[in-house]
C-alpha positions in Angstrom: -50.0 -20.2 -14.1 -46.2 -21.5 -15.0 -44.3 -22.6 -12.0 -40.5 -22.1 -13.1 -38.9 -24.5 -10.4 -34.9 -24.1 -12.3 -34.5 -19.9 -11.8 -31.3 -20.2 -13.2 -32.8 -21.2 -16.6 -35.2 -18.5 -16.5 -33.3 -15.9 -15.0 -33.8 -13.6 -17.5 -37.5 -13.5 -17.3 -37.5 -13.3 -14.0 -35.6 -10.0 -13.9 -37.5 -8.7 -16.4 -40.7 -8.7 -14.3 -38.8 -7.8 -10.9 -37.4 -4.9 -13.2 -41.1 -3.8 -14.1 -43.2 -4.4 -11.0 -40.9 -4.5 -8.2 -40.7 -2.3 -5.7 -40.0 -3.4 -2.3 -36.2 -4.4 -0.6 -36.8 -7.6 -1.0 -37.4 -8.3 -4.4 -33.8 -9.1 -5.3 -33.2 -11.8 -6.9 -30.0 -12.4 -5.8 -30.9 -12.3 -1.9 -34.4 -13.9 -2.8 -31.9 -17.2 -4.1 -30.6 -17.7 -1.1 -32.8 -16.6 1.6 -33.5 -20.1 2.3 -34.7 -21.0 6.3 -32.8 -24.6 5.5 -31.7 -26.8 2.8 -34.6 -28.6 2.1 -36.0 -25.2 0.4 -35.7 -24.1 -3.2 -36.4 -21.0 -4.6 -39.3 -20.9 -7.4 -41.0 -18.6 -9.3 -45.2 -18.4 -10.2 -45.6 -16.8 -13.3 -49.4 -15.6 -13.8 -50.7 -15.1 -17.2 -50.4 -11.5 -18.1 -46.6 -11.6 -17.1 -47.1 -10.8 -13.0 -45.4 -13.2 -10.5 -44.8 -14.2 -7.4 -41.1 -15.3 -5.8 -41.5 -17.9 -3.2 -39.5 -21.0 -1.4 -40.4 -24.1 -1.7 -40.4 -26.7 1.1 -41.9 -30.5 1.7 -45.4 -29.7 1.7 -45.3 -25.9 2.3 -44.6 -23.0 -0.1 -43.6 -19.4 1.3 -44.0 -16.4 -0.6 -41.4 -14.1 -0.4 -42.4 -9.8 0.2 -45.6 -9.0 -2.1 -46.5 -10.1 -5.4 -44.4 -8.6 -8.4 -47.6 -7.0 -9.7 -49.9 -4.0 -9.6 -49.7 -3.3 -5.9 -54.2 -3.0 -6.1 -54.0 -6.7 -7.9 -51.7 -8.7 -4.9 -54.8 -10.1 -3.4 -56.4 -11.4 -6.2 -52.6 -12.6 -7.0 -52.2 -14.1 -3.7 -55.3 -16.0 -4.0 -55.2 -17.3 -7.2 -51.3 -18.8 -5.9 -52.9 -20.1 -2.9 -55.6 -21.8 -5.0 -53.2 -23.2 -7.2 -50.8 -24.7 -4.8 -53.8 -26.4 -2.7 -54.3 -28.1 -5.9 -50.9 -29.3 -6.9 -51.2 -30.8 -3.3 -49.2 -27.9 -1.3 -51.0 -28.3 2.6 -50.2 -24.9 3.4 -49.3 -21.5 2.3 -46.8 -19.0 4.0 -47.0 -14.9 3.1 -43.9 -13.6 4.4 -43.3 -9.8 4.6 -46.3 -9.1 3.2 -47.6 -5.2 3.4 -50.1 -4.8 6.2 -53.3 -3.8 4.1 -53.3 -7.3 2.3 -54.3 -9.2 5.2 -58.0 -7.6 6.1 -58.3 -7.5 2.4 -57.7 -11.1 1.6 -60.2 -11.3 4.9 -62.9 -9.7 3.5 -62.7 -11.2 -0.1 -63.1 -14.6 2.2 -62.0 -16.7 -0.5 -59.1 -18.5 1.4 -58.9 -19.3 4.8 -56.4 -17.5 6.5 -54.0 -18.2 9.9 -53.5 -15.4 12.2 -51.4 -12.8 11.8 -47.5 -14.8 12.9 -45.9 -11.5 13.4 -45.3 -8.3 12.1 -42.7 -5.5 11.1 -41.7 -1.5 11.2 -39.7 -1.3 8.0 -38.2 2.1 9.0 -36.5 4.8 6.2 -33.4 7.1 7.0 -33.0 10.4 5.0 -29.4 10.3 4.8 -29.2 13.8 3.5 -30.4 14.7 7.1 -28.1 12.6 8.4 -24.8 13.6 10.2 -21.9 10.9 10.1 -20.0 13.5 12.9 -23.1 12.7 15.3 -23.7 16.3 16.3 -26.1 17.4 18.7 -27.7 16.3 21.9 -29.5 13.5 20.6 -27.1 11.4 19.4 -24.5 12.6 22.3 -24.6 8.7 23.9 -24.2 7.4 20.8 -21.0 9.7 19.7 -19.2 8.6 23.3 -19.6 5.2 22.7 -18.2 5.8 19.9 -15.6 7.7 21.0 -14.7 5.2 24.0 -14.6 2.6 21.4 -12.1 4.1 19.3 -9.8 4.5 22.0 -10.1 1.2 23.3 -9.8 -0.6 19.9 -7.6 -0.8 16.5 -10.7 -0.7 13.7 -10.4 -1.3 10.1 -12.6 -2.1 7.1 -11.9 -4.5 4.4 -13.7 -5.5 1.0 -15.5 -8.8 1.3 -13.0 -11.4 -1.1 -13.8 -14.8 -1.4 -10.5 -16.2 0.7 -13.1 -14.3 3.3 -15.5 -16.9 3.9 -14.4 -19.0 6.5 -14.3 -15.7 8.6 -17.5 -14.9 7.6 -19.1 -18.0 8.6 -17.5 -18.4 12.2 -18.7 -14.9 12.4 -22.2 -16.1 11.1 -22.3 -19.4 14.3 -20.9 -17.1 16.6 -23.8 -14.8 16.1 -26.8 -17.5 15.8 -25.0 -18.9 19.5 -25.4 -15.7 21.2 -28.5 -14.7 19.5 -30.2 -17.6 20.7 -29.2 -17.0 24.0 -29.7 -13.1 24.4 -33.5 -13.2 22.6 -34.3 -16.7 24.5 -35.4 -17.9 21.2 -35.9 -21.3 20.0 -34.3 -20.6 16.2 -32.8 -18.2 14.5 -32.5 -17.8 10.8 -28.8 -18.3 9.6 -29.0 -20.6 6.5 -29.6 -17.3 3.9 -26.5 -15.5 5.6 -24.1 -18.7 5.0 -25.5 -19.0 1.7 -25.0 -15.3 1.0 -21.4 -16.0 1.5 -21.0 -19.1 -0.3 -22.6 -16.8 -3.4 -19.8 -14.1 -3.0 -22.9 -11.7 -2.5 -23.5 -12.1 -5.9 -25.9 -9.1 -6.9 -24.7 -6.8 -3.7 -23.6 -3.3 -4.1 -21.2 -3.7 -1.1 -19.9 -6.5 1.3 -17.3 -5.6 4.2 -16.0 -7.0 6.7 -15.0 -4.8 10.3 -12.0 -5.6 11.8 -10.8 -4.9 15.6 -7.6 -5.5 17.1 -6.9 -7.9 14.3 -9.8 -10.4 14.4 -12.7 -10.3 12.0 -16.1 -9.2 14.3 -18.5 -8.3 11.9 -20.0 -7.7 8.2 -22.2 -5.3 6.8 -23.8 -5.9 2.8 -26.5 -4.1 0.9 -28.0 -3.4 -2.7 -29.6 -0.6 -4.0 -33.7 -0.9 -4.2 -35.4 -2.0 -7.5 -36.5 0.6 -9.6 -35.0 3.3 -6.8 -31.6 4.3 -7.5 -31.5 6.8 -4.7 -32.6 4.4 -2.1 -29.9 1.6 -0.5 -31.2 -1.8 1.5 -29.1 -2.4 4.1 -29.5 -6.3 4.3 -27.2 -7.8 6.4 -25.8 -6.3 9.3 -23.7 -9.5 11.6 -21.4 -9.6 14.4 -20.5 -11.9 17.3 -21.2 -10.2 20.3 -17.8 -10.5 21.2 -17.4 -6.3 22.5 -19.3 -3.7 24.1 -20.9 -1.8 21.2 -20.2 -3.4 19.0 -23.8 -3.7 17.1 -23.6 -0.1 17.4 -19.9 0.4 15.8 -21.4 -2.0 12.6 -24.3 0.3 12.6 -22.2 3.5 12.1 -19.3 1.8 9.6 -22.4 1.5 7.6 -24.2 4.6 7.7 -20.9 6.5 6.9 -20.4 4.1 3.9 -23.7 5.1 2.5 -23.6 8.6 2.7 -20.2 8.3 1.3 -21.5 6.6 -1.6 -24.3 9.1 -2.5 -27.6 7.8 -1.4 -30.2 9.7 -0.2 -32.2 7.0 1.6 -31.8 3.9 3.5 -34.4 1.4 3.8 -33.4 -0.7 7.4 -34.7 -3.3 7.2 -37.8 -4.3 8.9 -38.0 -5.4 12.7 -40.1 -6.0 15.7 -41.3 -3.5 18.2 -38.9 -4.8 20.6 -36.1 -4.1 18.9 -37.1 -1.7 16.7 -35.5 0.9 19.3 -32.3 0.9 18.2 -32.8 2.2 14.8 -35.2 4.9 15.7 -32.5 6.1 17.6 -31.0 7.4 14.2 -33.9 9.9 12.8 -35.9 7.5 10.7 -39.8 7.1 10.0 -41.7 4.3 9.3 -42.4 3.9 6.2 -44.3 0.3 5.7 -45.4 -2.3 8.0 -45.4 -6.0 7.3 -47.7 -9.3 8.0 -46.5 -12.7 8.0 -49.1 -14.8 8.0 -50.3 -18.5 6.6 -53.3 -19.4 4.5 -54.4 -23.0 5.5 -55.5 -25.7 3.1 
């Protein structure tokens, strides 16, 4: 197994095997550079043998694979394994598998050649049909969603720009004010902002689409997304951020988004994986589940 620490240097290759076995939203090699939980972590690259890899972050001590191995999707155990094996012996005390699809764990259980954490947390990673999908919001269902809407639109002066780079410092506040109210509304003890700031810094670099929502003058929000690996019909919606600042506004991001993507001609939307608790709010839109995720470590 190569380790290719410098992905710059070997960008190339790297594509090349995201190009042939990847498959799921996250293997993007332009969101996986800079999806970083802080700045001590690096992104890295394992490249097996037969040309089949694995993208993770590297941190003091700790590596973090990130979505499943860029492989046959019947060989990701064995692939995990064998990177596990490998790290424990370059001195790495513990392994992370992050967004990992939910069969892999029992499997790596039974194959009992690692020892495994429990299960951290896991993820819906729902899929809109947006050919099914009405931007007008007609109908019943959506009939709360379509008056706060409406009420919105009354009440505020909207507009949509194209993310430019003289953008940034917006983006950014945008980026704190959201971690600040985040951390107060979910009562949590972190949340992950480092990859959105970094995302930023990188212009997006790789994204299909980055803009920025504007009400009553003042930046409020950002919406940026890519189309799937090997599935040009399918977008990712990857980052959806706003401050909290008004009433609906989560939900206002939500349909600025939606209408962008039908506009531009894809027939699916892959949102993004969440938590049961909040997984709610996107169901409310029509979409199934099409995957679930494990995150999960494998101890030393």
């Amino acid at each position: 197994m190569k380790i290719v620490e410098d992905i710059n240097s070997e960008r190339d290759r790297i594509q090349a095997c995201i190009d042939k076995y990847g498959w799921t939203s996250d293997h993007n090699l332009n969101w996986f550079a800079v999806a970083l939980n802080g700045p001590d972590g690096k992104p890295a690259f394992a490249e097996f043998e037969d040309g089949t890899g694995v993208l993770f972050h590297s941190y003091p001590g700790e590596w973090q694979i990130w979505s499943d191995p860029l492989c046959d999707k019947n060989s990701s155990t064995d692939k995990i394994t064998e990177f596990a094996k490998f790290g424990f012996r370059e001195g790495i005390n513990k392994i992370w598998c992050n967004y990992i699809s939910d069969s892999i764990y029992s499997l790596l259980k039974e194959k009992n050649e690692i020892v495994l954490g429990k299960i951290d947390y896991s993820l819906d990673w729902p899929v809109l049909d947006m050919e099914r999908f009405d931007p007008t919001l007609l109908g019943g269902h959506f009939k709360d969603i379509r008056n706060a809407r409406n009420k919105f639109n009354r009440e505020h002066k909207m507009e949509v720009v194209n993310f430019e780079k003289t953008h940034s410092d917006f983006l950014h506040t945008i980026i704190n004010d959201w971690k600040k109210a985040a951390l107060f509304k979910e009562e949590a003890n972190y949340v992950y902002d480092f990859w959105y700031h970094n995302a930023v810094d990188n212009c997006f670099r790789g994204f299909k689409t980055a803009r920025i929502l504007i009400v009553d003058g003042r930046p409020v929000g950002f919406n940026a997304g890519y189309e799937v690996v090997n599935d040009s019909r399918r977008f990712a919606g990857i980052i959806g951020i706003h401050d909290y600042s008004i009433k609906d506004l989560g939900l206002i991001l939500w349909l600025e988004d939606l209408a962008w993507i039908k506009r531009a001609g894809y027939k699916e939307l892959d949102m993004q994986g969440s938590e049961s608790g909040g997984l709610w709010f996107k169901m409310q839109f029509g979409p199934t589940i099409e995957r679930k995720t494990d995150t999960f470590s494998i101890q030393k």
